[in-house]
N, C-alpha and C positions, 0 to 999 in steps of 0.2 A: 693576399699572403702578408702577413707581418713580417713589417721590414728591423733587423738589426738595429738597432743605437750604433753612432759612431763609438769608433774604435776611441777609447783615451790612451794614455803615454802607459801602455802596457805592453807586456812581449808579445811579439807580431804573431810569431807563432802556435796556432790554435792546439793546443792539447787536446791526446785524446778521450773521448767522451766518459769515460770513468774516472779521467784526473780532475776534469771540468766538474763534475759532481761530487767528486770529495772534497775539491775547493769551496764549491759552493754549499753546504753544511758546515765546515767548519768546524772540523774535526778537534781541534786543538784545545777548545775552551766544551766538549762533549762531556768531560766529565761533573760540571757542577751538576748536571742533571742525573748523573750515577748515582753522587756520594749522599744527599740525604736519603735515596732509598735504604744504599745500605745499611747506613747510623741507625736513620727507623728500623729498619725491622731488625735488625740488632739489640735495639734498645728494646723492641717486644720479648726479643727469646731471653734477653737478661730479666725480664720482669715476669716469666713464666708459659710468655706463651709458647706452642707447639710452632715447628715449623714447618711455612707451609711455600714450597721451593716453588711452585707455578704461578703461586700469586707473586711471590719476588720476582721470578724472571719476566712476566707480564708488566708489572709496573717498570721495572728496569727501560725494556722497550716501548713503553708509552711513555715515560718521562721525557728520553731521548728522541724520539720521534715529533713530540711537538716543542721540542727544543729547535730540532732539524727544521720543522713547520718556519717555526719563527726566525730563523735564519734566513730560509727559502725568502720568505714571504717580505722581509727587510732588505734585500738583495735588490728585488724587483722593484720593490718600492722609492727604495732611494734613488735607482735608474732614472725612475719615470718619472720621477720631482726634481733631476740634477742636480741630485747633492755631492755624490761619485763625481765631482772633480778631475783633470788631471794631475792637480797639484796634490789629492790628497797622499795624506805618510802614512795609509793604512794599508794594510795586504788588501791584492785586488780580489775586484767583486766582477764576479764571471760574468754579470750581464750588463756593467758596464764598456766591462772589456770588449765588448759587442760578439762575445762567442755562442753566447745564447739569448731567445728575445724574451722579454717582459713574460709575455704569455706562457711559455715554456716552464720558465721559473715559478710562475704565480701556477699555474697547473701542478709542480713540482710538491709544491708547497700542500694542496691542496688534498696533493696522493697522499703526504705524511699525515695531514692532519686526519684524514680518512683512515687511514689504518692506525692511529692514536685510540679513534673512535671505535672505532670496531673491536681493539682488545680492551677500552674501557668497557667494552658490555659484558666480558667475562668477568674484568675487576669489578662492575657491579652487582653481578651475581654473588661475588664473594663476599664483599665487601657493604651490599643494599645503598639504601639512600645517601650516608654520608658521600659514599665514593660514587655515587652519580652527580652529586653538587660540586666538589673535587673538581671532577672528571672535567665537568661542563663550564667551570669556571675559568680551569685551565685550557681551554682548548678559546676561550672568549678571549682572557688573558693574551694567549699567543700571537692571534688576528690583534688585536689592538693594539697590540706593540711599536707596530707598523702603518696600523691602514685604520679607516675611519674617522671623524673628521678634526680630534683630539688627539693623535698618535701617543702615547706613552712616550717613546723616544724621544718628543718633540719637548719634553716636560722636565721641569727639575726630580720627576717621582720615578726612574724608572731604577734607580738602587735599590730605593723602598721597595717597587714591583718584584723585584728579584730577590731581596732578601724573604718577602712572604712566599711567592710559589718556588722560590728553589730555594726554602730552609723550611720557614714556619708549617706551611702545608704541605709538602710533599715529606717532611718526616711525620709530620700525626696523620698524614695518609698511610706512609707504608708500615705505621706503628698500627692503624684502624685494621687493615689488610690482614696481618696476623694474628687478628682476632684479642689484641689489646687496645684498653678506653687511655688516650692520650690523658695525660696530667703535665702535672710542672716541669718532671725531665725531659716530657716529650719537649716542653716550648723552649728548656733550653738546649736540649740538642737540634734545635731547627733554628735556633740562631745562630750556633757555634757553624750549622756549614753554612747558612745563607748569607753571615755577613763576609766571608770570601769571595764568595758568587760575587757579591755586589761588587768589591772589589776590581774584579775583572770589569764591569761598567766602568769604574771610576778613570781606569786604567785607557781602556776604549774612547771615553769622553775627552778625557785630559787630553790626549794623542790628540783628534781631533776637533779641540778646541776652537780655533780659528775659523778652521773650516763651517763650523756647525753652527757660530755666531754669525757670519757670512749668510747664509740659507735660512737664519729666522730660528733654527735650534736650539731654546733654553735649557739646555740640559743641567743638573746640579755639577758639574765641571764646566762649564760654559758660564755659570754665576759666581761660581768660587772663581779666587786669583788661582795662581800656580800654588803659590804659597797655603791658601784654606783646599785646593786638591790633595794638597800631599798630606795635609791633616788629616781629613776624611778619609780618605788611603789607609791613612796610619792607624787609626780607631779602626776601619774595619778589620785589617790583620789581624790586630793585636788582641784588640776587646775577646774574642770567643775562648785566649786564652786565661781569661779571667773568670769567665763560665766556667771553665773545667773544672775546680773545686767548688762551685756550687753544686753541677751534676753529683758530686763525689758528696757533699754532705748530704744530698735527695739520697745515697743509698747505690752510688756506683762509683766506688772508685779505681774501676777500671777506668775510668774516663780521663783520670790524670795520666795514662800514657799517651793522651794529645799533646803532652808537656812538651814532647821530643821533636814535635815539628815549632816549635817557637825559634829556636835558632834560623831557619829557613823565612818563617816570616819575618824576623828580625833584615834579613839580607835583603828581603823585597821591600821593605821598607827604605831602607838607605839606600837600591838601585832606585828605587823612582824619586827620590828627592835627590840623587845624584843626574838624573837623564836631563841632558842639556838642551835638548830638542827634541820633538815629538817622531820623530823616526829611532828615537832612542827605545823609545818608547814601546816600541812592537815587541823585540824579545821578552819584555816584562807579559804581556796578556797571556799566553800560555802559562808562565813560569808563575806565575798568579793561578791559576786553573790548576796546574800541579800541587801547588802549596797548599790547596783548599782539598784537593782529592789527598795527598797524605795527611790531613790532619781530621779526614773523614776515615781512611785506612785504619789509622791506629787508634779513634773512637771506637772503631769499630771492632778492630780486636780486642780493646779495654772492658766490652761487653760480653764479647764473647770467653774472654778469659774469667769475668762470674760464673763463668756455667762450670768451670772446672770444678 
């Protein structure tokens, strides 16, 4: 029988088995993987295509599903290399906490990635080859985040990894999906949500800076000072709102009502160059996750109010 991980400086007591698993996904940062669908195929029915409501809700839940994978699957893994510290200033990871073993988790992960897989065979049907290359990239992408003998995580590249599959490719997927050929809008509305997403990394990284340098972790916040994290921080907020009248000269300017979430990015900026310590730092990743999902919200209406 597989035994537990010791218990770290976490609450004694074991929650029950449905808190334990909403903990472990990660509920909180779930949305970067919503908001490029929706932009995408947004950005299809602004440029004529038909819509097609079972391919959106399938990608919906494939997106977030091997997002969940790669949460699962980073969970376990960090357990099993002791990087999950007692010291760390991050929200606990349930299989350190020793509430669930290694195996459970990597199982967990493995179910997600499984049924990813399984509604990619209807998104391929839909969608043919491009969205089986997609599919297959991203499902490779999410395992190696974590595991294998290069992890992404362990790398200065995993902002970059995150700005391509949750901006660049999952909006010209779910732009492919509705049965429109991605062009130049596509690439810049998959920067506008992806360089958020990455954000929330930067955010993660910085937190655990010390920590991650300690265990061998070169991450791009682990190389940067505090001072070049909060820059990079700052460019990714800010930049996608200088896209938004390029989208607008392409031929959409509904895209300038992303204008309205710049004030909120503005604040996430000046909170993470204001956070004193890296436990500061936690409230900021969600409120980062948020900021990128309204400023996908109201791309997203900006498309949709072309059709008026």
């Amino acid at each position: 029988m597989t035994k537990l991980p010791p218990p770290l400086a976490y609450p004694v007591t074991r929650p029950k088995a449905w808190r334990i698993a909403w903990l472990a996904i990660r509920p909180r940062t779930l949305s970067v993987s919503v908001a490029p669908v929706l932009v995408g195929s947004s950005l299809a029915w602004a440029e004529g295509s038909n819509v097609h409501w079972l391919a959106l809700f399938a990608a919906l839940c494939c997106a977030t599903l091997i997002q969940i994978a790669t949460n699962l699957h980073n969970d376990a893994v960090d357990c099993e290399k002791g990087n999950d510290l007692p010291d760390r200033p991050g929200p606990l990871r349930v299989t350190a906490a020793g509430w669930v073993t290694p195996g459970t988790v990597r199982r967990a992960a493995l179910g997600s990635f499984a049924a990813a897989f399984l509604l990619g065979i209807y998104l391929a049907a839909v969608g043919g080859w491009p969205i089986v290359g997609i599919g297959l990239a991203s499902l490779l992408a999410g395992w190696s985040y974590s595991g294998g003998p290069r992890p992404i995580s362990y790398s200065p590249f995993g902002e970059l990894f995150v700005l391509f599959f949750f901006g660049v490719l999952a909006v010209g997927g779910s732009v492919w999906l509705q049965g429109h050929a991605p062009d130049a809008s596509t690439l810049l509305a998959g920067l506008v949500c992806g360089l958020p997403a990455a954000a929330v990394l930067v955010v993660n990284n910085t937190r655990d800076r010390i920590a991650d340098l300690r265990v061998g972790r070169r991450t791009l916040a682990a190389l940067l000072s505090r001072a070049g994290a909060t820059r990079a921080y700052a460019l990714m907020m800010l930049l996608p709102f200088a896209l938004l009248p390029l989208l607008a000269w392409f031929g959409h300017g509904g895209a300038l009502l992303g204008l309205l979430a710049l004030p909120n990015a503005l604040a996430k900026v000046r909170a993470f160059a204001a956070a004193s310590s890296a436990p500061a730092l936690n409230p900021l990743l969600p409120a980062t996750a948020r900021c990128g999902l309204i400023l996908a919200v109201l791309l997203t209406a900006g498309f949709l109010l072309e059709l008026a």
